[in-house]
C-alpha positions, -999 to 999 in steps of 0.1 A, spaced: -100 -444 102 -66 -425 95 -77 -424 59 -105 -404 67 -87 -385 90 -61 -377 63 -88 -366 39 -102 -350 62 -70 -324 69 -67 -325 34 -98 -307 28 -96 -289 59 -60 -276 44 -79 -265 9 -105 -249 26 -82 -227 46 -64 -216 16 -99 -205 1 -113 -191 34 -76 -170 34 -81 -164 -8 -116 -148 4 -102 -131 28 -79 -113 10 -100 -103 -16 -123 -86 14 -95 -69 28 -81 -53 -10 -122 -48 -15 -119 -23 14 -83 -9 7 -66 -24 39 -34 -37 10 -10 -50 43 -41 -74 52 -47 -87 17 -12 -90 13 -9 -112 42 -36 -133 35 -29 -140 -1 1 -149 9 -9 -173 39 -30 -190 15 0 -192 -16 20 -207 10 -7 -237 23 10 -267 12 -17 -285 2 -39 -255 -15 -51 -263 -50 -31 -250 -76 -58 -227 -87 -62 -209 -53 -24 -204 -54 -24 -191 -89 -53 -163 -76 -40 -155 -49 -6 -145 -63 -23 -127 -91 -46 -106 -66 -15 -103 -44 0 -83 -73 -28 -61 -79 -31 -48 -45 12 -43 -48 1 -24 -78 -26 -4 -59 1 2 -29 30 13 -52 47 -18 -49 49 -23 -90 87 -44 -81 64 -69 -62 36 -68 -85 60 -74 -115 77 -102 -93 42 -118 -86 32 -117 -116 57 -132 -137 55 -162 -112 19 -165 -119 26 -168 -153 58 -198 -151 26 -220 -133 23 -246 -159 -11 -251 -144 -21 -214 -143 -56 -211 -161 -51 -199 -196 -75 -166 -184 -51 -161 -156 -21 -156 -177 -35 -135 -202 -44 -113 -170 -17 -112 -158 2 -106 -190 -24 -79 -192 -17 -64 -157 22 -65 -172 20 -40 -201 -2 -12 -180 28 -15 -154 52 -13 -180 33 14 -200 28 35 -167 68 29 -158 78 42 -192 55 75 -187 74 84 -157 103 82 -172 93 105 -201 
């Protein structure tokens, strides 16, 4: 029985880190960037979230720090996304994507 039960938080544990990844996508979806933020990071933090949840939530934490001006976060989230060993080959070319616009748009305002 405490098997079960200790699957069954487990799961309970993943699901909340999706439920919070979804959430925060719905919240960016709809512009509210302190709501995403918080969720995205709610669900990075779950202890027991699957790597890949944590990996898209930190990526799609840093867009929405790009779309709120926050490009110091962004870079920050970014470059963590891409030291995950078990980051999704996809995700890191996004995110190394997502690195040169900010770097691009950076050097145009200093120009």
């Amino acid at each position: 029985m405490a098997l079960f039960t200790w699957l069954a938080g487990l799961f309970s544990i993943r699901d909340k880190a999706s439920s919070l990844y979804e959430s925060g996508l719905k919240k960016a979806k709809s512009q509210n960037h302190a709501g995403a933020i918080d969720d995205y990071t709610l669900a990075i933090d779950m202890p027991n979230a699957s790597f890949q949840v944590k990996a898209m939530a930190q990526y799609n934490r840093a867009l929405v720090q790009v779309a709120a001006n926050n490009d110091t976060q962004a870079v920050e989230d970014l470059n963590v996304v891409l030291a995950m060993k078990e980051t999704l080959t996809n995700v890191k070319s996004m995110a190394r994507q997502q690195l040169l616009r900010i770097e691009g748009r950076s050097a145009k305002q200093r120009n």
